[in-house]
C-alpha positions as CSV (number, residue, x, y, z in Angstrom):
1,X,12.7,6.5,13.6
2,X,15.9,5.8,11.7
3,X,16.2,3.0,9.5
4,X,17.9,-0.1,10.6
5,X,18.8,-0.7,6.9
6,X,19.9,1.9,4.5
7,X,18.3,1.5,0.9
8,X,21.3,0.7,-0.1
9,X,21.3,-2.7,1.8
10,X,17.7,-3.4,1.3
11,X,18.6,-3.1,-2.6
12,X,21.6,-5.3,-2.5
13,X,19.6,-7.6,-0.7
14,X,16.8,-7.9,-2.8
15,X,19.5,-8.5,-5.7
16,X,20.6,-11.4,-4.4
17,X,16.9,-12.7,-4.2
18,X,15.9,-11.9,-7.7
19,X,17.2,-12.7,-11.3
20,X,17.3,-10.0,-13.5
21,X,15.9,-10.6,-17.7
22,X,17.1,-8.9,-20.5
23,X,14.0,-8.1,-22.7
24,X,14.7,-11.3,-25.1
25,X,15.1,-13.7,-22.4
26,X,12.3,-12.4,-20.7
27,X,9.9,-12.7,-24.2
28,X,11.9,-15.9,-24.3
29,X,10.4,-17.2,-21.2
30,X,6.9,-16.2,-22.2
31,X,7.0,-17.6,-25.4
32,X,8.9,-21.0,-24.5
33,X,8.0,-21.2,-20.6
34,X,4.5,-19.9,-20.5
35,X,6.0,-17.0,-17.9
36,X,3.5,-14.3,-17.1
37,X,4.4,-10.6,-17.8
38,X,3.2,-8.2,-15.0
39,X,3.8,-4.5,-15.5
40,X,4.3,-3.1,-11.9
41,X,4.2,0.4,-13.6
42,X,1.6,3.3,-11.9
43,X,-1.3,3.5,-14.3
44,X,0.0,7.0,-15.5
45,X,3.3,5.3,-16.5
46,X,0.4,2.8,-18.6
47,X,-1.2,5.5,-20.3
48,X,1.8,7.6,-21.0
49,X,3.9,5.0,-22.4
50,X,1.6,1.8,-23.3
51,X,1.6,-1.7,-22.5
52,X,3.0,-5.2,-23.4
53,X,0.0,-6.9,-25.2
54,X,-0.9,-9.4,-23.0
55,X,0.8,-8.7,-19.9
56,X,-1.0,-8.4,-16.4
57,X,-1.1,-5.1,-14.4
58,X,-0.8,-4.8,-10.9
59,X,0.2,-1.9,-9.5
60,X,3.0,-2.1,-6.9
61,X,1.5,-0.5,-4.2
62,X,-0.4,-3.2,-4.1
63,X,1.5,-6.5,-5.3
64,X,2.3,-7.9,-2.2
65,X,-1.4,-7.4,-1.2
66,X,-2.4,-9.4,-4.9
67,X,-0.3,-11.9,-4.4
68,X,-1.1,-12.6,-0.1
69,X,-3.6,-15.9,-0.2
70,X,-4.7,-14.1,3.1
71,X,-5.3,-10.7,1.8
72,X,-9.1,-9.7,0.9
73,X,-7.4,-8.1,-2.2
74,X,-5.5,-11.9,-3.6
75,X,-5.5,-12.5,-7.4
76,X,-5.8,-16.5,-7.9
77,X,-3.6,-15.9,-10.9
78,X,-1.0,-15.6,-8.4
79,X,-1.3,-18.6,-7.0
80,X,-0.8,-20.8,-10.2
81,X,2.2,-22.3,-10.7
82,X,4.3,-20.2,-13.6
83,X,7.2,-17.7,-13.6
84,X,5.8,-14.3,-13.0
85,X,8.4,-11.8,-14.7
86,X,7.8,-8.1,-12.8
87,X,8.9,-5.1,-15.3
C-alpha cells in the first residue's frame, strides 16, 4: 500500500501546525509561563544521555495514546490547561 502522502508532506504539514523553541525560550516559558517539559525521547536515549530535571517523560510511541481522554492509557496531566513543550 503506497502512501498517499510522502514524509516529506506530512513533515511540512506538521510545521505549519507547530512552533518550534529555541532552548531559552522554551526554559523561558517554563520559568515565566508555567509550560510543561516533556521529553518524547526512547528511554535508552534517557539513560544514555540524561534528563531535564523536572520534565515529564512520555515516550512517543505512546503520546497520542497519553494524551487521548478516551484512551485506557490517558495521563490527566494532559488534560490541564498549560503549554506542553515536546523535545
Amino acid at each position: 500500500m503506497a502512501l498517499k502522502k510522502s514524509v516529506q508532506q506530512m513533515i511540512d504539514e506538521a510545521r505549519l501546525e507547530i512552533d518550534n523553541h529555541s532552548p531559552a525560550e522554551a526554559k523561558r516559558r517554563v520559568e515565566q509561563e508555567g509550560a510543561m517539559l516533556v521529553d518524547i525521547r526512547d528511554i535508552r536515549e534517557l539513560q544514555r544521555d540524561g534528563v531535564i530535571p523536572g520534565a515529564m517523560h512520555s515516550p512517543r510511541g505512546m503520546l497520542e495514546f497519553w494524551i487521548d481522554p478516551d484512551s485506557p492509557y490517558f495521563k490527566p496531566v494532559f488534560a490541564e490547561d498549560i503549554e506542553f513543550v515536546l523535545y
